[in-house]
N, C-alpha and C positions, 0 to 999 in steps of 0.2 A: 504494500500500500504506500504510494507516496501521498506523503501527510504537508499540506500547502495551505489547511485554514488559519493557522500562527504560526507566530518563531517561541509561541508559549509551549507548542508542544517537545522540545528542544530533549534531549536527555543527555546528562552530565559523562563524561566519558571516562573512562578506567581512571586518567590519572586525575581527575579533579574529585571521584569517589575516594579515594586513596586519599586526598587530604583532608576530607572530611571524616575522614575513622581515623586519621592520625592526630587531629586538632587540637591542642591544647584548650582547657574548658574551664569555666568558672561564672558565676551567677550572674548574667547582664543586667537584671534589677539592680544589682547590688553595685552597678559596673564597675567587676570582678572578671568579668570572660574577658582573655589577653586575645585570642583572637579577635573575637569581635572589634576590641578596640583598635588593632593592627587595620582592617580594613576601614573603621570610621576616619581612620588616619589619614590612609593612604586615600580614601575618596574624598577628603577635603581636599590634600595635594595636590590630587587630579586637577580638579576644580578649581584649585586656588581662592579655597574660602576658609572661613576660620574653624569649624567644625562640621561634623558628619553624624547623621544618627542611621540607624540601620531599622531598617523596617520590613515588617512582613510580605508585606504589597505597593502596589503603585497606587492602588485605591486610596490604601489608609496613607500612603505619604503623602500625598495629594490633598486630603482630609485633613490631616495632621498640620500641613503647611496654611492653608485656608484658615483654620480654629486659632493658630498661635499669630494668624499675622490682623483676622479682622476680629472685632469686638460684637457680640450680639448684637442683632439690628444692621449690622452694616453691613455694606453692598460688595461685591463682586463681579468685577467685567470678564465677562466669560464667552469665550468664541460659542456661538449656537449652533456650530458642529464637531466643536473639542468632547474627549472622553470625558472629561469631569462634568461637563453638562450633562451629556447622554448616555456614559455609562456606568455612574458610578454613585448611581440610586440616589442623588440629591442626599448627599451626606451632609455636607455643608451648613443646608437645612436644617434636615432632621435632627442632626447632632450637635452644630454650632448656632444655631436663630441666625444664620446667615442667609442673605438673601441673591439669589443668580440675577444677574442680568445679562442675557444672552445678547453677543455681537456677532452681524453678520460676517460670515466665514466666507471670504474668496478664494473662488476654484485653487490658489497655489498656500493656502495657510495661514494669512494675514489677515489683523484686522484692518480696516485702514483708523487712519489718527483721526479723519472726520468722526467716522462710526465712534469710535474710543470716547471722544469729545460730548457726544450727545448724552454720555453719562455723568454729566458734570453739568448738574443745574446750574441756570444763571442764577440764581434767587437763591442761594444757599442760606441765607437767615430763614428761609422758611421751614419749619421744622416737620413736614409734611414728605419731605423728600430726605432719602438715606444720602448721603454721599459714599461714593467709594470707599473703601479700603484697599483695594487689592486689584490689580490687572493680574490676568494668566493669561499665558502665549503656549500652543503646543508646538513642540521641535522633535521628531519630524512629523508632521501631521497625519495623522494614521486615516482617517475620513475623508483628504485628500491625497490620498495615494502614497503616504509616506515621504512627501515633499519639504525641503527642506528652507527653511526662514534664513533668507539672505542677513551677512554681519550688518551689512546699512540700513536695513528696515530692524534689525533689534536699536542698534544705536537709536535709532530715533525714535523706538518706542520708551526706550529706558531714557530720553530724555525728557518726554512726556511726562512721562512718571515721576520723575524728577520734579518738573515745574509745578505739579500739582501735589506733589508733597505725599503720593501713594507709593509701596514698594511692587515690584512685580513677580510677581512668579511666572515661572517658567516648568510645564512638563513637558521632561526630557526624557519620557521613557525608552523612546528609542535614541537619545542623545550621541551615544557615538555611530551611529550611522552616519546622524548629521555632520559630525567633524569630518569622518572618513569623507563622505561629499566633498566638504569642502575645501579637503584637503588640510583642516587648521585643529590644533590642540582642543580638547573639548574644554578647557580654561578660555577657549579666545569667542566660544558662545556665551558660558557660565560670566564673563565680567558684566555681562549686560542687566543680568537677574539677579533680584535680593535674593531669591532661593530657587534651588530647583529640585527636582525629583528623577531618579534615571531608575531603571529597572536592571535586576543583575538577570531576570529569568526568562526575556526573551530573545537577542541576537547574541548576547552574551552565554548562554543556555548553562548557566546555574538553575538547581530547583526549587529555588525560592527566593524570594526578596528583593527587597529595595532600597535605595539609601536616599538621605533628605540631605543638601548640604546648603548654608548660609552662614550667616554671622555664629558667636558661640553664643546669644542673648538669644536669638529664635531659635537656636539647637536645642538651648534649657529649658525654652517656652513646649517645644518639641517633644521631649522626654515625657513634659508632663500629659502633654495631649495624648501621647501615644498611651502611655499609662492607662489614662479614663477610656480611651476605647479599647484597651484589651491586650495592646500590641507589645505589652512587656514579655520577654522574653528569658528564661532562663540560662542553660548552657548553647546559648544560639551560636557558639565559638561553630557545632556544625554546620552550618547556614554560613557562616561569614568566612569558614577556611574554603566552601566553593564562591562566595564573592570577587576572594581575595584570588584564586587560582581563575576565576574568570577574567578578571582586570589585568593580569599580567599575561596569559594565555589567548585571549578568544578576540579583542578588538580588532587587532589588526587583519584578523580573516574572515570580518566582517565586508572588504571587497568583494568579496569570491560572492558571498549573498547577493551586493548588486550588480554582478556580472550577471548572475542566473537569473536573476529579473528582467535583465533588461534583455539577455536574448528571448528569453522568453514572451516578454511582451514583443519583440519585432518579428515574432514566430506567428501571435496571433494575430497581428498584424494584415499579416499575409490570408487567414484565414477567411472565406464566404463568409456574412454575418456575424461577424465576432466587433466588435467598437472599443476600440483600447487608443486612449489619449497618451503618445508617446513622453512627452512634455512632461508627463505627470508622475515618468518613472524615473526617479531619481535616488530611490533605494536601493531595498528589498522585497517591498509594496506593489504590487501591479492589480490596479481594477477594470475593469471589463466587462462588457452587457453580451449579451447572445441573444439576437433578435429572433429564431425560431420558434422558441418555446419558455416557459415558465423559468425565472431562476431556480424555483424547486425544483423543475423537473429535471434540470440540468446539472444540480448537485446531487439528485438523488443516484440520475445515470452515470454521472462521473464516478461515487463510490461503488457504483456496482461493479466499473470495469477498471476499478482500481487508485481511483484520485478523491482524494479528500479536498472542499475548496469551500469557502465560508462566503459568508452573503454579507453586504455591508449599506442595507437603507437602497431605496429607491431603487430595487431590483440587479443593484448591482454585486456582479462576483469578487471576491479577493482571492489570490492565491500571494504568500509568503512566504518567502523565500529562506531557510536557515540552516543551522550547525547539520540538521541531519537530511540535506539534500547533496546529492553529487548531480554532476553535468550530466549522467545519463537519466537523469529524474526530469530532465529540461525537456530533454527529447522525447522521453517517454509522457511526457505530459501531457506535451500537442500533439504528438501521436492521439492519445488517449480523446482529446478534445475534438482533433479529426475526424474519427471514427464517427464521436456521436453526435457532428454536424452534416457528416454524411452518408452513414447508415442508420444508427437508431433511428434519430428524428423523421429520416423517410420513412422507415420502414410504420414508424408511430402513425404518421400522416395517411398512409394508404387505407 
């Protein structure tokens, strides 16, 4: 079965299980686990921020970041096609009396500073309107194809941010994708954001977790948040020795992902009925319509003849690209898509 609905389905390889049974361990509540602290380290260094906290998910560190950075009652500019809008159950909400305010998301990941701006009443003494607290920006935009947010359009939203005296966040779940893109340190994204969130469990394919990294004042704020929703952790030194073996290990062949993308996408390209916006593939990420028949019908037949591919809104297909594809997974894939744009779906229609 070649498996292309995440890079979440990813599984940790001999030598990164090997450091997780050899990890030195000790209570993270108590922050006593030496590993743990080793990768809080070293993901701030990445990053060139002042501290790091390690977290379970990308959900709760996303959560976690929101809760520590706005106070009840205050507002959040949130792209209205980003993950923390739609997929991450209105935490914010439910858990912080934070309120969303969704910004129109453009086909490449941006919001623009117009849109940004209409969330900043003129009338701010009127006590009828929240004001912001908090901008969030996603890198690389998973909704739109895993695209990547140019340095010159972050500069100018972190000087936004700036004039109006909010911090921004940033998720980075797939964050070094975007560096790899761009060819630039993932520190020369992170200068732009008060905080940000990266995931160690998808292109990086550790099996589980996430890290938060910012100032050490929102780190502290951090800790405690994570606490009240649950996300203290024990001897997590497990979980942080495949972090740490991710980080030194899996970034840099995080290429090879958007090579297999993007042949991929110039494969269906070529295909009858297949709609794939080249422009748009600039990861891992490749989305795609299939005019013959149903999205469902067309994931359901792709697993029957061996491909797993996820659906993402508006009828659209994703297939993702990761640690446990090779180039004959590429081939075999449009092969597979071929097939049942040329035989199934007839044979369906007669």
């Amino acid at each position: 079965m070649i498996e292309l609905r995440s890079d979440t389905f990813t599984l940790p390889g001999e030598a990164m299980r090997r450091a997780m049974m050899q990890a030195e361990l000790g209570d993270d509540v108590y922050g006593e686990d030496p590993t743990t602290r080793k990768l809080e380290e070293r993901a701030a260094e990445i990053f060139a921020k002042e501290a790091a906290c390690l977290m379970p998910s990308g959900t709760m560190a996303n959560l976690t970041a929101l809760m520590a950075h706005c106070p009840r009652g205050g507002k959040v500019l949130v792209g209205n096609e980003s993950d923390i809008f739609i997929y991450e159950a209105g935490g914010a909400s439910v858990c912080g009396g934070i309120i969303y305010e969704p910004i129109p998301t453009q086909p490449d990941g941006r919001l623009l500073l117009s849109d940004l701006a209409k969330g900043f009443p003129d009338d701010v003494e009127d006590p009828q309107f929240a004001l912001p607290a908090l901008i969030c920006l996603e890198n690389t935009h998973n909704r739109c194809g895993g695209t990547v947010l140019p340095l010159e359009y972050l500069e100018e939203v972190a000087q936004f941010a700036r004039e109006r005296e909010v911090p921004l966040h940033l998720d980075g779940a797939r964050i070094f994708n975007a560096a790899i893109a761009l060819g630039q340190p993932p520190a020369a994204i992170a200068r732009y954001a008060t905080s940000l969130q990266f995931c160690l469990s998808k292109g990086l394919a550790a099996p589980i977790g996430s890290m938060l990294v910012g100032s050490a004042a929102l780190i502290q704020r951090a800790r405690r948040v994570r606490k009240m929703l649950g996300g203290g952790m024990r001897q997590a030194g497990i979980i942080a020795a495949a972090g740490l073996f991710a980080l030194d290990h899996m970034v840099e062949r995080l290429h090879e992902d958007h090579l297999y993308a993007r042949r991929f996408a110039e494969g269906l390209a070529e295909l009858p009925g297949v709609q794939v916006d080249l422009e748009t593939v600039q990861t891992n990420i490749v989305l795609f319509r299939v005019q013959q028949c149903s999205y469902q019908m067309f994931i359901e037949t792709a697993a029957h003849r061996g491909l797993r591919l996820g659906e993402l809104g508006y009828g659209r297909l994703r297939a993702v690209f990761h640690y446990g594809n090779t180039p004959d997974d590429v081939d075999r894939a449009l092969e597979i898509i071929r097939t049942i744009l040329t035989v199934d779906l007839e044979a369906a229609q007669r």
